[in-house]
C-alpha positions in Angstrom: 0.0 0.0 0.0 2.7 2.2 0.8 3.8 2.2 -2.7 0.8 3.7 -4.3 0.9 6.4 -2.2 3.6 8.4 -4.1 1.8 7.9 -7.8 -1.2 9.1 -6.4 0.3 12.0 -4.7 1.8 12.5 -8.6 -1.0 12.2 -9.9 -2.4 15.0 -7.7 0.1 17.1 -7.8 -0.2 16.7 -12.2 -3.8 17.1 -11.7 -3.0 20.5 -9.9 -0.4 22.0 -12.0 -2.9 21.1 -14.8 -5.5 23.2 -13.3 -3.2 26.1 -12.4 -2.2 26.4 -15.8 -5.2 26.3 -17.4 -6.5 28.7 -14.5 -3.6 31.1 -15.7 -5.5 31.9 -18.6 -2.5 32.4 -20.8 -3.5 29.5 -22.6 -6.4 30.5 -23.8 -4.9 33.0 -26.3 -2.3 30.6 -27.7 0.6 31.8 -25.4 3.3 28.9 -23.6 4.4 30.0 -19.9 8.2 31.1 -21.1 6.2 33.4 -22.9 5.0 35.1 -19.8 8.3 35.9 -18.3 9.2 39.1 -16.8 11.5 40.3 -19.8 15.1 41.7 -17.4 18.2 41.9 -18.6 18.6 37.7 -18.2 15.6 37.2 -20.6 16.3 39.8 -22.9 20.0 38.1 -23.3 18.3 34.8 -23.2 15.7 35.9 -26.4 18.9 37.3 -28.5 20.3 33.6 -28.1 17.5 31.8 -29.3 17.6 30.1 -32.5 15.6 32.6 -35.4 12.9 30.2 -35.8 12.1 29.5 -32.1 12.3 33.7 -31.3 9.5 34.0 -34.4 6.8 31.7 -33.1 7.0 33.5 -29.8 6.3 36.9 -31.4 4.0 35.3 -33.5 2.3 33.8 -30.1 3.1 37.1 -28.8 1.0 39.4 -31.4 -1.7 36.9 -31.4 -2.2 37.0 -27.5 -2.3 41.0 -27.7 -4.8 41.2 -30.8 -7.1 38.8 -28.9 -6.7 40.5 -25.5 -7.7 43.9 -27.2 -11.0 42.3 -28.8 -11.5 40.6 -25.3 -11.2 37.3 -26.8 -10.1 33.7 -26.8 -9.4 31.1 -29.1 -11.2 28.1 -29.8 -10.3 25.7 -27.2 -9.1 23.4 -29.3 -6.6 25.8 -30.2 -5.4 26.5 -26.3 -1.9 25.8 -25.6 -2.1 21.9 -23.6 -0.2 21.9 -20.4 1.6 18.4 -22.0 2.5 20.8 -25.6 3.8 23.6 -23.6 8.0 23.6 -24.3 9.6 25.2 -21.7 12.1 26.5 -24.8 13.6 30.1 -23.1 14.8 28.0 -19.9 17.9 26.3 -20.9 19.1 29.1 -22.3 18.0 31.6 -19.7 20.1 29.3 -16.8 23.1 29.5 -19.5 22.7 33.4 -18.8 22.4 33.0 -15.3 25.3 31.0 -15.2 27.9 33.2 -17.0 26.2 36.3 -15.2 27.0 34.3 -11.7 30.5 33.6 -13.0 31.4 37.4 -13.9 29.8 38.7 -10.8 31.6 35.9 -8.7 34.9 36.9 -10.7 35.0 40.4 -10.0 34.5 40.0 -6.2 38.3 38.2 -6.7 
């Protein structure tokens, strides 16, 4: 019995993150959640590294999500972004920033 316990507790905790991020609403108008991040100087470093394609879709994404939110719209729910399709594809290369920031600072303190 004691084994069950953790896959259900997974399952619960899937079944909330599910929610949440349908609850976020950024879904609804076709946005992912690295979309959604607070653009500092991190991100902003992070967006000049991604690949040309990648950076496209998320202005496309982008432009989408602010046309609809000036109508007061949504899209078709079949069109909402699925928690299990959402790429988390500014996060590697945000930590890379991170990182080298880290390293500088921690370098200059020598």
């Amino acid at each position: 019995m004691a084994s069950r316990a953790p896959a259900a507790s997974g399952r619960l905790l899937l079944g909330f993150r599910k929610w949440y991020y349908n609850a976020a609403g950024f879904n609804k108008i076709g946005l992912m959640r690295d979309d959604t991040i607070h653009e500092d100087s991190d991100v902003k470093e992070a967006l000049r590294r991604l690949p040309e394609p990648v950076y496209n879709d998320r202005m496309f994404r982008i432009k989408r999500a602010l046309d609809l939110s000036m109508k007061q719209q949504i899209l078709p729910k079949d069109q909402w972004t699925k928690y299990e399709e959402d790429v988390k594809y500014l996060e590697p290369y945000l930590k890379e920033v991170v990182r080298e920031r880290k390293e500088v600072e921690d370098w200059q303190k020598k």
